[in-house]
TORLUM-571966 format. One record per residue (C-alpha): residue in one letter; residue number from 1; x, y, z. Coordinates in pm, whole numbers, always signed. Layout:
% TORLUM-571966
> a:NUM:X:Y:Z
...
//
This chain:
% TORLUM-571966
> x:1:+870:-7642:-3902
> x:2:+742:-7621:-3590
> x:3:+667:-7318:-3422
> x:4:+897:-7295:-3074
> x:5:+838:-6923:-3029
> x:6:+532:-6777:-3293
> x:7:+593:-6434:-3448
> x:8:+425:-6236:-3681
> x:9:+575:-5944:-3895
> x:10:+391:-5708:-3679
> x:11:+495:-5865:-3366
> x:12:+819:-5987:-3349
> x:13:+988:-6155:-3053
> x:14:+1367:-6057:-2951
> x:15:+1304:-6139:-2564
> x:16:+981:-6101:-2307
> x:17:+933:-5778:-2149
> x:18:+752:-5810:-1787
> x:19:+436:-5653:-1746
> x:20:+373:-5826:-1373
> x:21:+43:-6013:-1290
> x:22:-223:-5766:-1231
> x:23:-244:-5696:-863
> x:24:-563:-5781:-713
> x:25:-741:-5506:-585
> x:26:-1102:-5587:-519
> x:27:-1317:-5248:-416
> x:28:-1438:-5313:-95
> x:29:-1647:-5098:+149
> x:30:-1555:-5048:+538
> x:31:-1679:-5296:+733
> x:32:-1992:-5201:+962
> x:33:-1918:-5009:+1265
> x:34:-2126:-5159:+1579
> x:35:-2398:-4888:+1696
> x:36:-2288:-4881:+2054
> x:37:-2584:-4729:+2263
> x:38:-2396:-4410:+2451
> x:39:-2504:-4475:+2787
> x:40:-2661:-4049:+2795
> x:41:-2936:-4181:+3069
> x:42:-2711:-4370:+3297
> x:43:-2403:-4051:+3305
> x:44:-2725:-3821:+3400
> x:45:-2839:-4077:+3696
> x:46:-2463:-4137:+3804
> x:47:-2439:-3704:+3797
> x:48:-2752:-3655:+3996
> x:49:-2651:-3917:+4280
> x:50:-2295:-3786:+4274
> x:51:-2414:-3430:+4343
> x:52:-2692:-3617:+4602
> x:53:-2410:-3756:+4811
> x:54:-2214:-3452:+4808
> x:55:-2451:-3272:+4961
> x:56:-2525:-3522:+5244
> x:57:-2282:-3335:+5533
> x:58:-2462:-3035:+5448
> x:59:-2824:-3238:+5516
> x:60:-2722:-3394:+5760
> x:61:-2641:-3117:+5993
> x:62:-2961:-2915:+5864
> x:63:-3159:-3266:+5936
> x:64:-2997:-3248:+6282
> x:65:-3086:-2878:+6358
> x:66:-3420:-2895:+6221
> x:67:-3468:-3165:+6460
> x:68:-3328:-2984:+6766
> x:69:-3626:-2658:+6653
> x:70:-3851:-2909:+6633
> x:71:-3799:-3027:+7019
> x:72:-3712:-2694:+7102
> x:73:-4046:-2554:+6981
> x:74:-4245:-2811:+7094
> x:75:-4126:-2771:+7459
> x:76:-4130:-2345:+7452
> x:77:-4410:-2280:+7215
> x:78:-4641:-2525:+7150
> x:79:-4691:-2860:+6990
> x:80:-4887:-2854:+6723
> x:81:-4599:-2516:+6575
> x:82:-4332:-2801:+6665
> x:83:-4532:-2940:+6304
> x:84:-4366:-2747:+6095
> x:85:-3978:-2818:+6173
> x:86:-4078:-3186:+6229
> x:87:-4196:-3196:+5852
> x:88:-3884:-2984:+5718
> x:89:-3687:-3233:+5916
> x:90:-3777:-3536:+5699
> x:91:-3834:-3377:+5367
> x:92:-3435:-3320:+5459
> x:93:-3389:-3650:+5604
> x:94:-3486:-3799:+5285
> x:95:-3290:-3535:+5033
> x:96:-2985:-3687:+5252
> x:97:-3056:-4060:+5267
> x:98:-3382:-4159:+5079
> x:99:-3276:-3994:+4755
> x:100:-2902:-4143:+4706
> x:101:-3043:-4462:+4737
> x:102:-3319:-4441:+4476
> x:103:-3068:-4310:+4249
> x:104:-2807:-4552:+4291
> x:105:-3086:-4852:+4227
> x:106:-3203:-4621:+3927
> x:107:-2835:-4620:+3851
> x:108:-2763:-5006:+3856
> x:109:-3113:-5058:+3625
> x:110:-3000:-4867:+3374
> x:111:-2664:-5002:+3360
> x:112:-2774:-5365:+3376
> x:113:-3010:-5246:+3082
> x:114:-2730:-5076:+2864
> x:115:-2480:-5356:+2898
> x:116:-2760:-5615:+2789
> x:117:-2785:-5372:+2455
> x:118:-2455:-5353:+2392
> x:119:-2432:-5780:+2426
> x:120:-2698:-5782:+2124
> x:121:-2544:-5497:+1961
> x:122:-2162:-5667:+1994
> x:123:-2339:-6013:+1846
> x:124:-2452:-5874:+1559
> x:125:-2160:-5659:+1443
> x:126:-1994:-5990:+1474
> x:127:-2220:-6162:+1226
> x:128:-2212:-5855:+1026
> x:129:-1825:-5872:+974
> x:130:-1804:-6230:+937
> x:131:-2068:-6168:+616
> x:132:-1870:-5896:+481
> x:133:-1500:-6096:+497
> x:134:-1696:-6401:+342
> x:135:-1777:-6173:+89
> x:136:-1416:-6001:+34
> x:137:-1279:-6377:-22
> x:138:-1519:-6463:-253
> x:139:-1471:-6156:-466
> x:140:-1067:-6193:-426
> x:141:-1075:-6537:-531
> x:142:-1297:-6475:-803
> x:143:-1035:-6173:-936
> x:144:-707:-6452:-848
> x:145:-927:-6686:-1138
> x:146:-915:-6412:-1394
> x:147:-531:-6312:-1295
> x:148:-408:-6596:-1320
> x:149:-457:-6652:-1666
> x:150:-259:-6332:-1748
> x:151:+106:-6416:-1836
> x:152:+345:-6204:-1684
> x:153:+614:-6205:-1990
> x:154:+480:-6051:-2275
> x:155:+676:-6085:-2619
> x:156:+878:-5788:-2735
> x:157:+1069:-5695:-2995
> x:158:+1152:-5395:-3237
> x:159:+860:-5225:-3454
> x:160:+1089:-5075:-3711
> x:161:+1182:-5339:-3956
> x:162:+1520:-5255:-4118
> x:163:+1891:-5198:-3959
> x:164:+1903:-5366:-3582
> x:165:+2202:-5267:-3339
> x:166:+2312:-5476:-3093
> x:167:+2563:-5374:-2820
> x:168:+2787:-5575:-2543
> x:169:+2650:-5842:-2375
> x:170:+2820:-6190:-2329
> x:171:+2797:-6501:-2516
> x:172:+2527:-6697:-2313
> x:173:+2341:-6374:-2354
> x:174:+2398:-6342:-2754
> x:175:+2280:-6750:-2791
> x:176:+1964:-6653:-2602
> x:177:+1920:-6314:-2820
> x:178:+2000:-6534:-3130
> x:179:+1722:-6827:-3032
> x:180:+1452:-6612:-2929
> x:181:+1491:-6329:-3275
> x:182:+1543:-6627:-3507
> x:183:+1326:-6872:-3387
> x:184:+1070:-6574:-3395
> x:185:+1198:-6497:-3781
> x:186:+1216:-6787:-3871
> x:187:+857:-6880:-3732
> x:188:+696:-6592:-3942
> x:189:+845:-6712:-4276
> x:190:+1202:-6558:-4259
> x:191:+1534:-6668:-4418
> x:192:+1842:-6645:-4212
> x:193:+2178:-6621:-4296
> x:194:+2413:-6589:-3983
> x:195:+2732:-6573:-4017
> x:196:+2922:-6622:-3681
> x:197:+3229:-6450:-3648
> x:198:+3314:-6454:-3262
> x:199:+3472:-6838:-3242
> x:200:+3177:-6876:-2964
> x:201:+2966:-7066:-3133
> x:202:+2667:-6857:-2983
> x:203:+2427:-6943:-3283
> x:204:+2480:-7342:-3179
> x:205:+2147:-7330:-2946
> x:206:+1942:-7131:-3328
> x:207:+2135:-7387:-3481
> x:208:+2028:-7703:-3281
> x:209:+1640:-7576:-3250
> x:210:+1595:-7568:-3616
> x:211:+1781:-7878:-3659
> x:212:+1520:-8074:-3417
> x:213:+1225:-7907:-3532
> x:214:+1303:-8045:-3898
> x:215:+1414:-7743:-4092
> x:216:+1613:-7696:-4384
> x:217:+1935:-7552:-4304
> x:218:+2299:-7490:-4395
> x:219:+2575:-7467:-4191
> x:220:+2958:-7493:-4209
> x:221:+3195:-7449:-3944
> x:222:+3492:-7291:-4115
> x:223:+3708:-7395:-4198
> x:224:+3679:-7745:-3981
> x:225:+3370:-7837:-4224
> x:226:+3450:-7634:-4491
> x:227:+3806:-7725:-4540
> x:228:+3681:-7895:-4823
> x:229:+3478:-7630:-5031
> x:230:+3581:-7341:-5246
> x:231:+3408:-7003:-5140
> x:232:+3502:-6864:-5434
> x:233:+3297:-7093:-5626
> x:234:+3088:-6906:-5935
> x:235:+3217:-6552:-5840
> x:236:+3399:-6375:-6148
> x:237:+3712:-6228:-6128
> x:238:+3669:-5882:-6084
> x:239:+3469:-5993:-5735
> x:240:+3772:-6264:-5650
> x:241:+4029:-5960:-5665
> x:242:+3776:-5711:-5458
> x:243:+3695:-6005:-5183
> x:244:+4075:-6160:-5150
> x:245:+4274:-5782:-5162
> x:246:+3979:-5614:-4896
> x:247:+3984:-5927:-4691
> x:248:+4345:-5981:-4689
> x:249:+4387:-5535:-4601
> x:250:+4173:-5577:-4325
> x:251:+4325:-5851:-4152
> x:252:+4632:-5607:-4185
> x:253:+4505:-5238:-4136
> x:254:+4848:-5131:-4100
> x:255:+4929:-5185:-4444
> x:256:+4942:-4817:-4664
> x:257:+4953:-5007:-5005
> x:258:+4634:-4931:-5226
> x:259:+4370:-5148:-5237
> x:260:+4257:-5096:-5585
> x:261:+4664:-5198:-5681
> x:262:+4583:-5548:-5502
> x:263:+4229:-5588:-5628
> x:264:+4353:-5552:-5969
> x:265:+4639:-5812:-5924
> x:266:+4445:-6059:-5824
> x:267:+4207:-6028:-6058
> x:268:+4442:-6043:-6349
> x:269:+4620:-6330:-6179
> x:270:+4225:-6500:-6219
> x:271:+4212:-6436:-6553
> x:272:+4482:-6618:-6609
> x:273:+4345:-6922:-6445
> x:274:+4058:-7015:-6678
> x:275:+4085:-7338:-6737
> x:276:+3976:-7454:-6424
> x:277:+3751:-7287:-6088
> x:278:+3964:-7052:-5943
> x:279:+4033:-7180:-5570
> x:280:+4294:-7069:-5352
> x:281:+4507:-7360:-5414
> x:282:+4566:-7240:-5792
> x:283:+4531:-6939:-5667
> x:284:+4855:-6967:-5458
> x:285:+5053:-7150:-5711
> x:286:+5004:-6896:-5957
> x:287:+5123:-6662:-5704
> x:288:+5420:-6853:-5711
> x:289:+5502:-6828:-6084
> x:290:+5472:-6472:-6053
> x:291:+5762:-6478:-5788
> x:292:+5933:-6740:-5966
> x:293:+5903:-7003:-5668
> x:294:+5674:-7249:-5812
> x:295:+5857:-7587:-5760
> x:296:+5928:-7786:-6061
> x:297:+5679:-8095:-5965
> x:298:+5391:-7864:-5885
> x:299:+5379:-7736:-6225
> x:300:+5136:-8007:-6379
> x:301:+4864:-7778:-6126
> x:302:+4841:-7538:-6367
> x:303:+4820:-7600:-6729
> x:304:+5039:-7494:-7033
> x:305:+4802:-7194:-7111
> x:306:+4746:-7078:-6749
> x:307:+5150:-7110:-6696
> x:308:+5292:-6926:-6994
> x:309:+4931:-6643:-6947
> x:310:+5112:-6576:-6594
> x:311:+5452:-6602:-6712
> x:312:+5422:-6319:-6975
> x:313:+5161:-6117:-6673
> x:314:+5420:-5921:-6575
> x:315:+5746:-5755:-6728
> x:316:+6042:-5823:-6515
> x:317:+6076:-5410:-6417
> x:318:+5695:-5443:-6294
> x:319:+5718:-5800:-6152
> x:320:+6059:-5682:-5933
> x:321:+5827:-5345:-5810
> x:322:+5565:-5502:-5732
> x:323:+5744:-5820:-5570
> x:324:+5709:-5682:-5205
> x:325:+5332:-5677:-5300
> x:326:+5336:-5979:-5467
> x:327:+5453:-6163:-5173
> x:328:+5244:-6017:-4869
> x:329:+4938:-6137:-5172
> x:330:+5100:-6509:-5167
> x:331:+5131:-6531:-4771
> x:332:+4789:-6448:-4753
> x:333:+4661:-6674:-4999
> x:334:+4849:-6941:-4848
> x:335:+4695:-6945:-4575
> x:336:+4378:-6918:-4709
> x:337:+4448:-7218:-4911
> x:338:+4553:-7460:-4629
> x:339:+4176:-7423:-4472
> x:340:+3978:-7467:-4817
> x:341:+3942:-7707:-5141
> x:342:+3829:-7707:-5424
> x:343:+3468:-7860:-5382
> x:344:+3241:-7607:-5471
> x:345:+3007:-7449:-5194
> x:346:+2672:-7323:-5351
> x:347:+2377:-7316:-5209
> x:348:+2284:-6936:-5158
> x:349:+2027:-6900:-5379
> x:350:+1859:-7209:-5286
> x:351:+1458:-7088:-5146
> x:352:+1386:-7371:-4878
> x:353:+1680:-7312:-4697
> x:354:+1566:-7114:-4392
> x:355:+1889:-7123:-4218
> x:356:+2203:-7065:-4343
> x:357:+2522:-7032:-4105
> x:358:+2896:-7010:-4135
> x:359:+3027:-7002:-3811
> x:360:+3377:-6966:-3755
> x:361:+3561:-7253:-3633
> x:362:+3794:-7133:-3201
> x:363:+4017:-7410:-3275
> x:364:+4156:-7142:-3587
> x:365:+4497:-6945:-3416
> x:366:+4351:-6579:-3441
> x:367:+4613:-6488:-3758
> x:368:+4441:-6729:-4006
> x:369:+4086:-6679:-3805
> x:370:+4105:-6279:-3900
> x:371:+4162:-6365:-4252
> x:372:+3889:-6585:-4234
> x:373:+3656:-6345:-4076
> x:374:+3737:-6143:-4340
> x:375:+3730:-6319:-4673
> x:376:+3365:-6428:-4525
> x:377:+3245:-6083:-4471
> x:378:+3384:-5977:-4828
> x:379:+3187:-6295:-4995
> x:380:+2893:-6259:-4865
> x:381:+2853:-5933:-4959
> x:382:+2961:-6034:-5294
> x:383:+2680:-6245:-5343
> x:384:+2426:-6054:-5137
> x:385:+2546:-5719:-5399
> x:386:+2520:-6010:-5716
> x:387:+2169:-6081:-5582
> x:388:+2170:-6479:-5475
> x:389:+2029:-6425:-5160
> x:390:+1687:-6368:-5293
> x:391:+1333:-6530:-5283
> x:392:+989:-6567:-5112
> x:393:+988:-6412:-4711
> x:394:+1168:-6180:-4535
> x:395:+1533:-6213:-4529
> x:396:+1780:-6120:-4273
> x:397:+2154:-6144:-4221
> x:398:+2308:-6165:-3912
> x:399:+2677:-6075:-3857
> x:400:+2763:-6166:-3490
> x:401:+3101:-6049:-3360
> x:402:+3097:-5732:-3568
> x:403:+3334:-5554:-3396
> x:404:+3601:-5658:-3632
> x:405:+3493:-5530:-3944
> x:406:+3546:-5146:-4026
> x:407:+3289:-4870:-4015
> x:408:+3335:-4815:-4392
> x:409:+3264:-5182:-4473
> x:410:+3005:-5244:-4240
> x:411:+2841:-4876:-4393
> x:412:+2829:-5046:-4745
> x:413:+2758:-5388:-4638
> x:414:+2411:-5173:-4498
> x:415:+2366:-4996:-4797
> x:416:+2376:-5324:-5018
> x:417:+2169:-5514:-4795
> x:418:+1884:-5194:-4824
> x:419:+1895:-5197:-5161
> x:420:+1836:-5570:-5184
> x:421:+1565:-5574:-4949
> x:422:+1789:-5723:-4682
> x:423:+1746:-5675:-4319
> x:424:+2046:-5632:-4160
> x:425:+2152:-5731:-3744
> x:426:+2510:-5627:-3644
> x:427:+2601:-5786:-3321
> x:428:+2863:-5586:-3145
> x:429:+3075:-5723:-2841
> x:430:+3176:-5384:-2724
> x:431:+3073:-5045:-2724
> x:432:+3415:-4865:-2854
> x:433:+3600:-4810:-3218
> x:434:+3402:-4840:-3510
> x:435:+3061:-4927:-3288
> x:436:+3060:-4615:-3172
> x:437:+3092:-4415:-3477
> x:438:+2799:-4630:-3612
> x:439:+2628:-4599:-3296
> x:440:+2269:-4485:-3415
> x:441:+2305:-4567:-3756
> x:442:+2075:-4829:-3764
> x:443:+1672:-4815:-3677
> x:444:+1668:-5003:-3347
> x:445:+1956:-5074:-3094
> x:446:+1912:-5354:-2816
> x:447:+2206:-5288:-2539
> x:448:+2295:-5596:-2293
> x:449:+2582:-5609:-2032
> x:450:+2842:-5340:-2070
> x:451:+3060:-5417:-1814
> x:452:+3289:-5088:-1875
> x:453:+3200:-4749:-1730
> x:454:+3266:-4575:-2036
> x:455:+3094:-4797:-2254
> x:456:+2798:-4787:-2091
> x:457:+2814:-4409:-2047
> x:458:+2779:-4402:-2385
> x:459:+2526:-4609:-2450
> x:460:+2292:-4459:-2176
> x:461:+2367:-4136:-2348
> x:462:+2270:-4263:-2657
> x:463:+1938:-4362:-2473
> x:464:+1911:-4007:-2370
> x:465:+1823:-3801:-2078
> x:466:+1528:-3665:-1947
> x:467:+1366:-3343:-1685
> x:468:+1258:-3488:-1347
> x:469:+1174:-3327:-1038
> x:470:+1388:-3447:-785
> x:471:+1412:-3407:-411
> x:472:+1663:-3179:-335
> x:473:+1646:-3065:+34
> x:474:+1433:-3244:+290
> x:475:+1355:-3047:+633
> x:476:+1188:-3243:+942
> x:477:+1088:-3059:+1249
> x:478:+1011:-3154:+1585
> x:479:+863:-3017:+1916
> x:480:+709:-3073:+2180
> x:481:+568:-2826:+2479
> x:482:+425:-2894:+2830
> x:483:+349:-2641:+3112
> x:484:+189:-2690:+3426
> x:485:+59:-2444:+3623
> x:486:-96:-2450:+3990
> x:487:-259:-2160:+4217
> x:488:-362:-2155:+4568
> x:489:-511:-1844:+4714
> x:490:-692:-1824:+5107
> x:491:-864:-1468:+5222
> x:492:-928:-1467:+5588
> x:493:-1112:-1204:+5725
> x:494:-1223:-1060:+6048
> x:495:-1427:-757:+6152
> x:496:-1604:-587:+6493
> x:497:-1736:-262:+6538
> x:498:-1911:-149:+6873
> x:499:-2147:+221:+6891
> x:500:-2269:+381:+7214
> x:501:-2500:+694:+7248
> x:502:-2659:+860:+7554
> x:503:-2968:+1136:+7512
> x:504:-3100:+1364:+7765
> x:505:-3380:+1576:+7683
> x:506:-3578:+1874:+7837
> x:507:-3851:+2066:+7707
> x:508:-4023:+2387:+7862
> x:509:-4320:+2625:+7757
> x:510:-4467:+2914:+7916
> x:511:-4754:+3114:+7807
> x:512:-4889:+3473:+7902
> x:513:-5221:+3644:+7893
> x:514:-5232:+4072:+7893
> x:515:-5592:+4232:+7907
> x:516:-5679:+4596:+7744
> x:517:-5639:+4722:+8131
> x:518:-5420:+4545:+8327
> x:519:-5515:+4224:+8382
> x:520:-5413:+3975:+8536
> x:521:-5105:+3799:+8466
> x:522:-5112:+3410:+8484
> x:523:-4899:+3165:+8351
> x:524:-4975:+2822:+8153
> x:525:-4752:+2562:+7995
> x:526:-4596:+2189:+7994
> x:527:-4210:+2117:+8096
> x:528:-4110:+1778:+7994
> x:529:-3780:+1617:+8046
> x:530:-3601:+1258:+7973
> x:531:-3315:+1047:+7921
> x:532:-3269:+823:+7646
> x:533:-2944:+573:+7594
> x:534:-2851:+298:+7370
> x:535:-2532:+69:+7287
> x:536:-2481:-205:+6981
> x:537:-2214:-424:+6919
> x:538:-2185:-624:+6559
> x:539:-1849:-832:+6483
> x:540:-1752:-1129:+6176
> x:541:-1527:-1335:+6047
> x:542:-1530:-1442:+5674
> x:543:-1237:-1742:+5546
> x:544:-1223:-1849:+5190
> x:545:-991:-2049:+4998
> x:546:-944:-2167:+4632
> x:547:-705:-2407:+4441
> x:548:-683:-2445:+4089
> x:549:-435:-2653:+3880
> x:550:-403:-2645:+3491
> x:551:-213:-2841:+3263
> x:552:-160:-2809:+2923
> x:553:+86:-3011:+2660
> x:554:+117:-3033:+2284
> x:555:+353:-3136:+1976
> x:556:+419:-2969:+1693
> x:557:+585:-3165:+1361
> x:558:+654:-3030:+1025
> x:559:+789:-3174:+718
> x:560:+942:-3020:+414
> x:561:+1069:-3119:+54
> x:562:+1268:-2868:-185
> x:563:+1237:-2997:-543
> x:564:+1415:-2905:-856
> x:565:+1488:-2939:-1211
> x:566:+1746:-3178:-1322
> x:567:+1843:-3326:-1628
> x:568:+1918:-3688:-1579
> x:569:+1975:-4020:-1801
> x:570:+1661:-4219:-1863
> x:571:+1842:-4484:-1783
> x:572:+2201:-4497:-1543
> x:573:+2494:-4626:-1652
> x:574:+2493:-4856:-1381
> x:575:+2189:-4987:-1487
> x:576:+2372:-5116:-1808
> x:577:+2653:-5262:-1593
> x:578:+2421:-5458:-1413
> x:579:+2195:-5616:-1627
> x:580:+2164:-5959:-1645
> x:581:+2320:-6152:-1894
> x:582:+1994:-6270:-2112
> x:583:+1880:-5872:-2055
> x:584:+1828:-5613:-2261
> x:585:+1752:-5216:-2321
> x:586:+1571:-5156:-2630
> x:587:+1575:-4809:-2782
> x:588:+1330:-4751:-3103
> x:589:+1246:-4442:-3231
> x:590:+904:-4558:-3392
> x:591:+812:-4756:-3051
> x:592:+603:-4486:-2799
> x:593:+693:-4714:-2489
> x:594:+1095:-4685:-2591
> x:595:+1297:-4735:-2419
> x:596:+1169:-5108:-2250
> x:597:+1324:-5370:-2103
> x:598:+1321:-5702:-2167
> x:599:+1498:-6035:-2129
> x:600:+1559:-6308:-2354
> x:601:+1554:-6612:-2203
> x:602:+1426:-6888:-2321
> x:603:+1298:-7029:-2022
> x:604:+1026:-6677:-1955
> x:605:+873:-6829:-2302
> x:606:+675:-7072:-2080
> x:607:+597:-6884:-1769
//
């Protein structure tokens, strides 16, 4: 057989999980930064002839003074002292005039100069960043080569290898889940046997892959092919009466009768009929003997043996007790009979089948279709317990639309299938009843589409929860602040003081001279005397004024984030409602990465 999907035992494929195309991300430096020149000689020229032609009214005026002293000295004094003003006068003259000019030229140099350098500098940060995004696309394409070789759906599928769950989904969604797991199976060296319980026909696509790809397979649609063929072909009568009475009491769960009481009638009813297969033709008519209905010209179906064997079955007290019994066993064997024969269906222990499928037939009216479902279930694990399913590679049995059988069947239907070595996939429509008591039970569960809010509460508490930190409060602040703030201040002063004194001064000194005997008396000395006055006026005026203005604005922004400790699903309910129909959540216990999603669509095989 071909291999549509390959698998290995330690890589199985259920679906595709997507792992993205790596995003490119090439390391890349900052492209150069041009190396303006900062023009630090032209601001000092332009600051020097700012400050030169601010001071011009102040020259000029000095100019014009020292020009007047110069003519004024010259004139008064004398020519050659007129020198000295004259050459004050244009050492001034040129401060004013001459040196403005020589700065501004100086000035318009420079700047000529500096915007030349930053033409040459500007040209070659050009070329420089032209190199360096020649290079980024190079190295980006070169990383695009490698990506694109990566797929982006990867294969996925369980790594424990017993019991698989699956829960809800629809039926486009199960025909996709049952290509890609038994194409992938099947690929590796498995042996299927499917049996198709849901009237969907969702293992048609499995069906119609192997079928085109050559393999050996069996399939019945039941009963439209298999109105022909006896299911109870080669099973002995002890596992006739188990199969028919549990089949037939779960089609009716309302019924109180014991099972073992209707197990063991229909066994010895089979005992009875050995000298032919047992089918549920004879079946019936026997039936009928034992309620004394068997018409007269359907009595050649049995022989002489079988008829008197069930004639003498019962005594009349135990045939009229057990006659409600009886006749609830007849019904349902009648049915049973109108969608079989009597050709016998073997097969199951046959090794080169790798796919075998009984799929029930949704043109059966759901009465006779719930027997069916049942009788099927009981069979198979008849001969799965008597060991026919058995052989070379792995073998798995796949019971799609398992909602319908009970927990305590589908529990012992597991525990036969472990201790034969089977691997066992329940499909489950719904996530309610007897799903969710064996929610768990197996190793792996796969969830799809549950559409209802409880259901998939369930199942995403099956998944489990998990601590985050979460975002709980979230504070943004704001603000902004400008002031402004201007001052003007003018002193005017004025002053004048005026002093006035007036001396007058006299000075006289007389000297005598006295002799030891009278002498004479004369008289010697100075008298001085003068007048001394003076007067001195001083006066001012001082005027100053300042302005000053200041400005000042600024914006202040602050962000805060409360976290805390919460205790949240891994994955949201809604998350389950919303999948997509070929999508899936699988939970393993033995897979670190669990739980992934993945999708099984065919088509993401090929991209």
């Amino acid at each position: 057989m071909a291999e549509p999907a390959v698998a290995t035992r330690e890589a199985e494929q259920w679906g595709w999980e997507y792992r993205g195309r790596e995003v490119v991300v090439v390391e890349q430096q900052d492209p150069p930064v041009p190396a303006v020149p900062p023009p630090s000689e032209l601001a000092t020229l332009e600051t020097k002839r700012a400050a030169a032609v601010r001071m011009r009214p102040v020259l000029t005026w000095t100019v014009v003074a020292a020009v007047v002293a110069t003519g004024v000295v010259g004139v008064v004094v004398d020519p050659l002292v007129a020198l000295v003003p004259a050459a004050v006068a244009l050492g001034l003259g040129w401060l004013c005039w001459g040196r403005p000019e020589l700065l501004r030229r100086a000035s318009a140099k420079e700047h000529q100069l500096w915007l030349a350098h930053c033409v040459s500098t500007m040209a070659r940060f050009e070329r420089d960043v032209q190199a360096w995004q020649q290079d980024l696309s190079d190295r980006e394409q070169t990383k695009s080569l490698q990506v694109s070789a990566v797929r982006p759906w990867v294969p996925v599928g369980p790594v424990t290898k017993e019991r698989v769950d699956l829960y809800g989904g629809t039926a486009a969604g199960w025909r996709s889940a049952l290509l890609a797991m038994g194409s992938s199976l099947m690929s590796a060296g498995g042996r299927l046997v499917v049996l198709d319980l849901t009237q969907n026909a969702v293992i048609e696509p499995l069906r119609q892959m192997a079928s085109d790809h050559g393999a050996p397979i069996r399939s019945a649609v039941v009963p439209d092919e298999a109105r022909s063929l006896n299911p109870l072909t080669g099973l002995s009568a002890d596992e006739i009466g188990v199969a028919v009475a549990e089949g037939l009491r779960a089609a009716e769960p309302e019924q109180t009768e014991s099972r073992g009481v209707d197990a063991t009638l229909v066994q010895q009813v089979v005992e009875c009929l050995t000298d032919a297969p047992a089918t549920f033709t004879r079946l019936h008519l026997a039936f009928q003997v034992l309620l004394r209905q068997l018409p007269l010209d359907q009595r050649d179906a049995l022989t002489r043996s079988e008829y008197a064997r069930l004639s003498d079955l019962l005594s009349e007290s135990a045939r009229r007790t057990a006659e409600a019994r009886l006749f609830r066993l007849a019904a349902g064997v009648q049915r049973l009979s109108a969608v079989t024969g009597d050709a016998p269906m073997d097969g199951w222990e046959d090794d080169d089948v790798s796919l075998r499928v009984f799929e029930l037939s949704h043109r059966e009216p759901e009465l006779t279709a719930s027997l069916l479902r049942h009788l099927l279930f009981q069979i198979t694990m008849v001969r799965i317990q008597r060991g026919q399913l058995s052989g070379r590679g792995e073998r798995i049995v796949v019971i799609a639309g398992a909602d319908a059988v009970a927990r305590p069947e589908l529990e012992r239907f597991d525990a036969i299938c472990r201790r034969n070595g089977i691997r066992l996939v329940l499909l489950f429509a719904h996530l309610r009843d007897s799903a969710v008591e064996l929610l768990g039970g197996g190793d792996a569960v796969l969830f799809m589409r549950l559409g209802n809010a409880k259901e998939a509460e369930q199942a995403a508490t099956f998944i489990g929860r998990q601590h985050r930190l979460v975002a709980s409060q979230f504070t943004y602040s704001h603000g902004t602040n400008t002031s402004t703030s201007t001052s003007d201040s003018t002193t005017r002063g004025n002053s004048s003081s005026t002093s006035d004194s007036v001396g007058v001064q006299t000075s006289d000194s007389r000297q005598a001279t006295f002799g030891l005997l009278f002498s004479r008396r004369h008289r010697s000395g100075s008298k001085t005397s003068g007048e001394q006055s003076s007067s001195s006026t001083t006066g001012g005026t001082s005027w100053s004024e300042s302005a000053s203005t200041s400005a000042s604005s600024g914006t202040t922004e602050s962000t805060s984030v409360g976290y805390q400790r919460t205790y949240e699903y891994s994955v949201e309910p809604t998350v389950l409602q919303g999948l997509s129909p070929t999508a899936f959540v699988m939970v393993d216990p033995l897979d670190p990465a669990s739980p992934r999603l993945g999708d099984c669509d065919p088509r993401l095989g090929a991209s």
